[in-house]
RONU-547762 format. One record per residue (C-alpha): residue in one letter; x, y, z. Coordinates in steps of 0.02 Angstrom, whole numbers, padded with zeros to 5 digits, always signed. Layout:
BEGIN
AXYZ ...
***
This chain:
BEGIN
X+00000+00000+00000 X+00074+00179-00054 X+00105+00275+00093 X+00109+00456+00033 X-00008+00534-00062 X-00136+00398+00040 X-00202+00300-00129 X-00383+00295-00176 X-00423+00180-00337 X-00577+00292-00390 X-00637+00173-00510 X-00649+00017-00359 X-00769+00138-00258 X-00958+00040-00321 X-01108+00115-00218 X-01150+00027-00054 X-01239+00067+00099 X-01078+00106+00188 X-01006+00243+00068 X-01116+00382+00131 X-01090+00336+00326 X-00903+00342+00286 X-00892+00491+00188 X-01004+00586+00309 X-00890+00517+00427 X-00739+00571+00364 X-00832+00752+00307 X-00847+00768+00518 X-00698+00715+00563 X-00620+00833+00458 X-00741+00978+00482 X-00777+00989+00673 X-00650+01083+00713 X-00663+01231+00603 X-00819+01328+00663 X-00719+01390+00808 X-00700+01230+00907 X-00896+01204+00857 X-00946+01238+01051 X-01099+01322+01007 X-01254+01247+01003 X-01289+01246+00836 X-01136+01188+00775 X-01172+01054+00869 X-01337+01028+00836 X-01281+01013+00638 X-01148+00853+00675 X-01260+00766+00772 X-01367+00776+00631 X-01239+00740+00511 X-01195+00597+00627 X-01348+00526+00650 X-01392+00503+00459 X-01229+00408+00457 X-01278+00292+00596 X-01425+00249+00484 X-01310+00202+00329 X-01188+00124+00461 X-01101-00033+00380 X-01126-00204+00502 X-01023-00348+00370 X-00872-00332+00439 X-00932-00334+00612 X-00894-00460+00741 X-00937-00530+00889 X-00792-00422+00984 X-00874-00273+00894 X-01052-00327+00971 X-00989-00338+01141 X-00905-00145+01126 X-01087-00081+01050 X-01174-00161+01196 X-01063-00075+01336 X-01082+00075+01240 X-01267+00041+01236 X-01264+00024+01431 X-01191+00193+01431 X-01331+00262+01322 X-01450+00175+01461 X-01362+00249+01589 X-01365+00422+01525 X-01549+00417+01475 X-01597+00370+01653 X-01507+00531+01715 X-01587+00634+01597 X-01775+00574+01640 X-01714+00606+01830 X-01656+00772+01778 X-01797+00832+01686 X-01955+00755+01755 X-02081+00817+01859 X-02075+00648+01959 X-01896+00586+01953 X-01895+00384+02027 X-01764+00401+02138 X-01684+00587+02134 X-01719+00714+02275 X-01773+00881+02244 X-01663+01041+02243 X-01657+01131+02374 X-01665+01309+02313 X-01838+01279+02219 X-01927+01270+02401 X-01813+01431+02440 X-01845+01517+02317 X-02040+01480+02330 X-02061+01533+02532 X-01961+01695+02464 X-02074+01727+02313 X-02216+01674+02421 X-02287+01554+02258 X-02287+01406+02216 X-02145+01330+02114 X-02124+01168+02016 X-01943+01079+02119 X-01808+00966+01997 X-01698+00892+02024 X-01583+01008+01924 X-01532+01173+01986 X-01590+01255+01821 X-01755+01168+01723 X-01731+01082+01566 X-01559+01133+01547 X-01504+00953+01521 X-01589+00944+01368 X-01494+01056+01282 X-01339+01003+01378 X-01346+00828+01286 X-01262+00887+01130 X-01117+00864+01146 X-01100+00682+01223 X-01230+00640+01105 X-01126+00691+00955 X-00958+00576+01035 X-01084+00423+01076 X-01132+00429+00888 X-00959+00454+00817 X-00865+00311+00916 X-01013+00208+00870 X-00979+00256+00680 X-00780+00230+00716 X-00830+00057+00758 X-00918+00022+00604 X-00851+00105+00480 X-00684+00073+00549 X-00704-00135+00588 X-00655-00115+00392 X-00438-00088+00379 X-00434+00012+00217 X-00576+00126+00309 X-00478+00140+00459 X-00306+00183+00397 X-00420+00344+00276 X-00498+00403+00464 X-00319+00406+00510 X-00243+00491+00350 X-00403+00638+00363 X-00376+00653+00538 X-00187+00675+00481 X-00198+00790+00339 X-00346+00885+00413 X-00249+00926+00564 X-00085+00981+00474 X-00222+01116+00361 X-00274+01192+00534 X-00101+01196+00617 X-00054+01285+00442 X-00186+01389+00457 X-00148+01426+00654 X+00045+01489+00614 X-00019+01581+00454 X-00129+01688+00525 X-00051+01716+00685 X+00093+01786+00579 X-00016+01880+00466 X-00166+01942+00588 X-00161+01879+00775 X-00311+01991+00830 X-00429+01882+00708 X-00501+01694+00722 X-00583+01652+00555 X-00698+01820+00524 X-00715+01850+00700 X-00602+01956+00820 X-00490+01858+00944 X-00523+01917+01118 X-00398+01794+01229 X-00245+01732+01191 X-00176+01851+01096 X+00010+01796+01112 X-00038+01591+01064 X-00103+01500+00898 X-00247+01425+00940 X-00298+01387+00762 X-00474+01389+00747 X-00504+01353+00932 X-00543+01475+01045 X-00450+01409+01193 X-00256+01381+01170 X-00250+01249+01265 X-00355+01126+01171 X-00267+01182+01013 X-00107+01125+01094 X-00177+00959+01129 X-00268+00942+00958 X-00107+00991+00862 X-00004+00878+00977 X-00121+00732+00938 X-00114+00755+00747 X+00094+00772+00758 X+00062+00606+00849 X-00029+00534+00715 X+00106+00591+00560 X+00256+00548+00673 X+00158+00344+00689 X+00132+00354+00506 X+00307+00395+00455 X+00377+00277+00577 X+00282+00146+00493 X+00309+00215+00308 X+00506+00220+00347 X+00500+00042+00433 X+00435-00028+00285 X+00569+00014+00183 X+00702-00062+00287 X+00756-00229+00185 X+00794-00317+00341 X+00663-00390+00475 X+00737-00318+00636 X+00831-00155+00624 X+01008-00146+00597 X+01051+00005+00711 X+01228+00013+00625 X+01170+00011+00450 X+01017+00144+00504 X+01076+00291+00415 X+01119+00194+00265 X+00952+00160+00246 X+00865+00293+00286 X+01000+00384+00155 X+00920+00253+00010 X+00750+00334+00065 X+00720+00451-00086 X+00671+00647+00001 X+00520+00672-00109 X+00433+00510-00040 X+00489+00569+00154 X+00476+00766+00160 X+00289+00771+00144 X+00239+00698+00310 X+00394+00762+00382 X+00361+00923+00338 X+00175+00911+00400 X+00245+00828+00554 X+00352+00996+00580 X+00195+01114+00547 X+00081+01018+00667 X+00239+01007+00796 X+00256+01208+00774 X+00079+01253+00812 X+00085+01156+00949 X+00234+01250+01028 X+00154+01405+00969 X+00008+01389+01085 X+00121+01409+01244 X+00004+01293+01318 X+00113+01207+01492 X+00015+01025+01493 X-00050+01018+01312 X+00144+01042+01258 X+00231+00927+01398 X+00086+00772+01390 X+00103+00774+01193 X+00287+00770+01202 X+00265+00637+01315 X+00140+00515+01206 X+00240+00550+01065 X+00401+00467+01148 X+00292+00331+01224 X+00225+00272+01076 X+00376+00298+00975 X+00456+00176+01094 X+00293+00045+01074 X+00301+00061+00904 X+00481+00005+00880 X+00479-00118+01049 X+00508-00262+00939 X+00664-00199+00862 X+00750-00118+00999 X+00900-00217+01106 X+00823-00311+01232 X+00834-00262+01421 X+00895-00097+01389 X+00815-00066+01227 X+00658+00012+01300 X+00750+00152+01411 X+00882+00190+01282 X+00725+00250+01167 X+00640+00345+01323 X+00784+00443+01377 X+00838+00465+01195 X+00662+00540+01166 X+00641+00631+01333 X+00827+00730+01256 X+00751+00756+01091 X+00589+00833+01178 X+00672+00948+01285 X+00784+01001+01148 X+00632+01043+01034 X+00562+01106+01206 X+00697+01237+01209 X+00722+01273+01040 X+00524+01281+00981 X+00453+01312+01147 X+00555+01442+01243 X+00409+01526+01282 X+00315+01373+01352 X+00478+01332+01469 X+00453+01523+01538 X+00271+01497+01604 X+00331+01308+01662 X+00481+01428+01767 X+00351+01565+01813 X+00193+01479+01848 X+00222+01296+01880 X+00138+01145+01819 X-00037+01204+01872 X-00118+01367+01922 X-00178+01400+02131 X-00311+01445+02048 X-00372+01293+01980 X-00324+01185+02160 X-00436+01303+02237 X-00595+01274+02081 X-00558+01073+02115 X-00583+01080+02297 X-00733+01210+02266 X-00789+01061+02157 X-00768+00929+02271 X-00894+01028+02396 X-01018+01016+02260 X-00996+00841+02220 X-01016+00807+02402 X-01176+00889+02427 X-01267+00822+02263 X-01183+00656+02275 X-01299+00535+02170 X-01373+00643+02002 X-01288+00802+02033 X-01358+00979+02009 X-01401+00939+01829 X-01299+00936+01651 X-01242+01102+01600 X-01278+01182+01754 X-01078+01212+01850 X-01082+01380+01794 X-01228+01413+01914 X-01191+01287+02043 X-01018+01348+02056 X-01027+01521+02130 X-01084+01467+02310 X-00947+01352+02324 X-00823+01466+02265 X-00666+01480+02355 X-00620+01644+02431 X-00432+01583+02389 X-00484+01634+02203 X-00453+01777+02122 X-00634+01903+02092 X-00593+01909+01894 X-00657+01809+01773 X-00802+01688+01792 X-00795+01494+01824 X-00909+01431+01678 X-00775+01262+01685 X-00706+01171+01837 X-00540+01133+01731 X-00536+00970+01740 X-00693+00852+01648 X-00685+00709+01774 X-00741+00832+01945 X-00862+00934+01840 X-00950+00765+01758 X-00973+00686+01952 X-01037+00859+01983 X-01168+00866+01854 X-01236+00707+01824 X-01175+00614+02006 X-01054+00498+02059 X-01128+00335+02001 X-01138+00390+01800 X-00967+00473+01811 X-00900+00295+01903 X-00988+00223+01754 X-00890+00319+01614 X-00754+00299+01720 X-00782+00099+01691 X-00809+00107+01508 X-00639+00245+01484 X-00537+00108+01557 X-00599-00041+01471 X-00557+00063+01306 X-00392+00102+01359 X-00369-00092+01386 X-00450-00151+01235 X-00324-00048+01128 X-00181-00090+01233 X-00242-00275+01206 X-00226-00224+01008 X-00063-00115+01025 X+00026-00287+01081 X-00069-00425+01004 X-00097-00349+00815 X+00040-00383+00687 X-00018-00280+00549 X-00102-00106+00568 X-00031-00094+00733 X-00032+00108+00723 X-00221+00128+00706 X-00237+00048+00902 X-00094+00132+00952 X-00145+00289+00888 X-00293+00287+00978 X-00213+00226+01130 X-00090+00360+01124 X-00224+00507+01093 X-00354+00420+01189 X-00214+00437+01353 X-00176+00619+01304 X-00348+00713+01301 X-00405+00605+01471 X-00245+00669+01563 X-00277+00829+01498 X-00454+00855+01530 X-00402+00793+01725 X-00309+00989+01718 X-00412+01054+01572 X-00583+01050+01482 X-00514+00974+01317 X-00646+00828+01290 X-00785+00942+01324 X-00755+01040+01145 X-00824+00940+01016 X-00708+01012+00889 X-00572+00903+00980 X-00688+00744+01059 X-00791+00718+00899 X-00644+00659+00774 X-00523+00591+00919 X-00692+00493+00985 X-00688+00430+00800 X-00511+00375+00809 X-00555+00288+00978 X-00712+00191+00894 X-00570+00156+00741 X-00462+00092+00862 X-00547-00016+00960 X-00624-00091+00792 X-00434-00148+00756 X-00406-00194+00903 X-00451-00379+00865 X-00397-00501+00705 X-00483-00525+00579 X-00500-00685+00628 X-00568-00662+00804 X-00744-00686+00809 X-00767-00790+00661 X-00784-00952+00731 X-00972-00910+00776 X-01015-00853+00606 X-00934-01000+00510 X-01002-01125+00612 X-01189-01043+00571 X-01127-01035+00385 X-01073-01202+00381 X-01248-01273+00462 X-01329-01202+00350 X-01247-01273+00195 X-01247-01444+00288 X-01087-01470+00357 X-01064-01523+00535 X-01219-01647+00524 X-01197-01848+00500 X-01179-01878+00299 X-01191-02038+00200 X-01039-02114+00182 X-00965-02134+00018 X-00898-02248-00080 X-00703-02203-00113 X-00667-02197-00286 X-00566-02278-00384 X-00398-02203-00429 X-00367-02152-00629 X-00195-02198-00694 X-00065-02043-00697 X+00016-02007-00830 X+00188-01919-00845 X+00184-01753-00980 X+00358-01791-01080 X+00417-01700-01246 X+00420-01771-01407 X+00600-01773-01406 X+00607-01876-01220 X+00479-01997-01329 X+00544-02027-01468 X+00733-02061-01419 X+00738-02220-01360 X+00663-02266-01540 X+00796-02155-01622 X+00951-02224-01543 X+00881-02434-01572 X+00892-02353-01771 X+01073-02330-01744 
***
């Protein structure tokens, strides 16, 4: 398979049900980050659309029974989720208590007033876009992607997509740094943050599409190495037979994508991308490295060549590591706020949507007046504060089965090993950095990276896992497996040896003489 430019045979592409789930697929993958990190409603409210019509087309051949078993834990999710809402919302929630503040505020208005058991009515509702739009797209990354050639395009649009908006990022920061798209930029006026409005997920969207190049040159380079395991002494005789014009595309992307991501100044985005990128450079090449002391060799070497790029691309990132630490006071003092809130609405939380009400009472007096909290900083504390401590154990659950389904594929697949490991890697990136940031609450980033994930844990498992089941049904029903009448052997025909005419007629020639 031709690495770079990723090959499409137009004239193999025959109408199916699966084309238009895959293109729209790929169309939202590719698009939901450009209307400014799409974290309004109605960009949102146009994937999910876009989403859903794909779920409808969604192909189900090349599924398996692994692939089943992933859909119905998502489905339990879905359950899960829907039983929170109808607490949330209803009149007469089953289990939920009340809010307090709708019998305050009733004695104070002196009339009578409905009580939820959300701190603000019916705001759920329109909270539910956005997990809504990742439950449908890792649902579509499984289908589509339980198909390899489908896969390995997600992870080439993901690729290319995210080197156009890291161009676009360092372009117009250059050219115009007051303006996002058409619209004036009103924070971070010394960062890229692409078209994102908060510099911090562009970091860790950049970061996860450098990660994505950097797996697909590894591979692209490793298959041009004659020799099974890696030579190290003959390595740069190799990689000098590598003609430039089939390298310096995705090398070049890779140094656009890396750029932007330095460019944001962003302290964890930078330093847990850096980090993914050596760990999976090091699982990606585990098999060829010396044994024993293989494994750290590659991690220091890459922890050097990160700080190096640290210090030469990121000199302004190492100043607010040197200034302001790993973390902000600030956001301690929002997580232990957040805690207090958790604590007090322990089992369905004050509602989806709502922290940015709930918040101010528990606000710390440890935080600084400006600004106001309308994020707790960190996904995890502001999901158990929303929706409860049960759901967010839940998602907890299903978050680490993923991460060990992939690692199950990262070490077990053979072939395609980058599209688990990509997803591993990314998947390990935005959850550590939505523990310190928001990152998986903008769809621009969670939508295509929740695509990847579904991708991911569709390769996972061989090709042949899961066929056993569906062969023996095959086979039953052509017959095979039940008692047959035995047959008579039959009888063997004589074999004949093919010679020339010349290996014939020889023996006759030479009696002549």
């Amino acid at each position: 398979m031709r690495l770079w430019p990723p090959h499409i045979r137009w004239s193999r592409i025959r109408w199916s049900w699966s084309l238009p789930a895959t293109v729209i697929l790929f169309f939202v993958a590719a698009g939901a980050p450009f209307p400014f990190g799409s974290t309004n409603d109605l960009s949102i409210a146009f994937w999910c659309l876009c989403l859903g019509i794909a779920v409808m087309f969604a192909p189900t051949r090349d599924l398996r029974r692994p692939h089943l078993w992933l859909l119905a834990g998502i489905g339990v999710i879905v359950a899960a989720y829907a039983f929170v809402l109808h607490e949330q919302l209803s009149d007469h929630p089953l289990v939920a208590p009340f809010q307090p503040i709708w019998k305050q505020a009733s004695d104070l208005l002196g009339v009578p007033i409905a009580p939820s058991a959300s701190i603000v009515k019916n705001e759920a509702f329109f909270a539910l876009g956005a997990p809504l739009a990742n439950i449908l797209a890792i649902v579509l990354g499984i289908t589509v992607g339980a198909n390899r050639d489908r896969a390995r395009r997600l992870l080439w649009v993901l690729a290319i997509s995210g080197a156009a908006y890291a161009l676009y990022g360092v372009l117009s920061f250059l050219i115009e740094p007051t303006m996002i798209l058409w619209r004036d930029k009103t924070a971070y006026l010394g960062s890229v943050t692409g078209t994102f409005i908060n510099r911090n997920t562009a970091a860790a969207y950049f970061g996860s599409c450098a990660l994505i190049w950097m797996l697909l040159i590894l591979e692209d380079v490793r298959r041009r190495l004659p020799e099974r395991h890696i030579e190290w002494r003959r390595l740069s005789l190799d990689l000098r037979a590598i003609p430039p014009k089939q390298i310096l595309p995705q090398l070049t992307c890779l140094l656009i994508c890396l750029m932007a991501m330095f460019m944001t100044t962003s302290r964890a985005g930078v330093g847990l991308s850096l980090l993914a990128m050596i760990v999976s450079f090091t699982l990606f090449l585990r098999k060829d490295l010396p044994p024993r002391t293989g494994i750290w060799i590659s991690l220091g070497s890459g922890a050097a060549v990160a700080l190096g790029l640290l210090q030469l691309l990121g000199g302004r990132v190492s100043s607010r590591f040197d200034s302001q630490g790993l973390v902000d006071e600030g956001r301690i003092e929002a997580w232990k706020s957040t805690l207090k809130i958790i604590a007090d609405n322990p089992w369905v939380g004050t509602g989806m949507g709502t922290f940015q009400w709930a918040f101010p009472p528990y606000r710390s007096p440890n935080i600084s007046i400006r600004g106001i909290w309308d994020a707790a900083h960190s996904t995890p504390l502001e999901l158990a504060s929303e929706v409860g401590i049960p759901m967010a154990l839940l998602i907890a659950l299903g978050w680490a089965i993923m991460l060990l389904v992939l690692a199950r594929g990262v070490f077990g697949r053979r072939r395609d090993v980058i599209i688990p490991l990509a997803a591993a890697a990314t998947a390990t990136l935005s959850l550590l950095h939505s523990c310190l940031d928001f990152t998986l609450q903008v769809p621009g980033y969670s939508i295509p990276f929740f695509a990847l994930f579904g991708a991911g844990l569709s390769q996972s498992f061989s090709s042949r896992e899961g066929r056993s089941t569906a062969d023996a049904v095959s086979t039953s029903r052509r017959g095979e497996g039940r008692p047959q009448p035995r047959r008579q052997p039959r009888e063997r025909s004589p074999s004949f040896t093919k010679v020339s005419r010349f290996e014939a007629f020889a023996p006759f020639t030479k009696s002549l003489e």
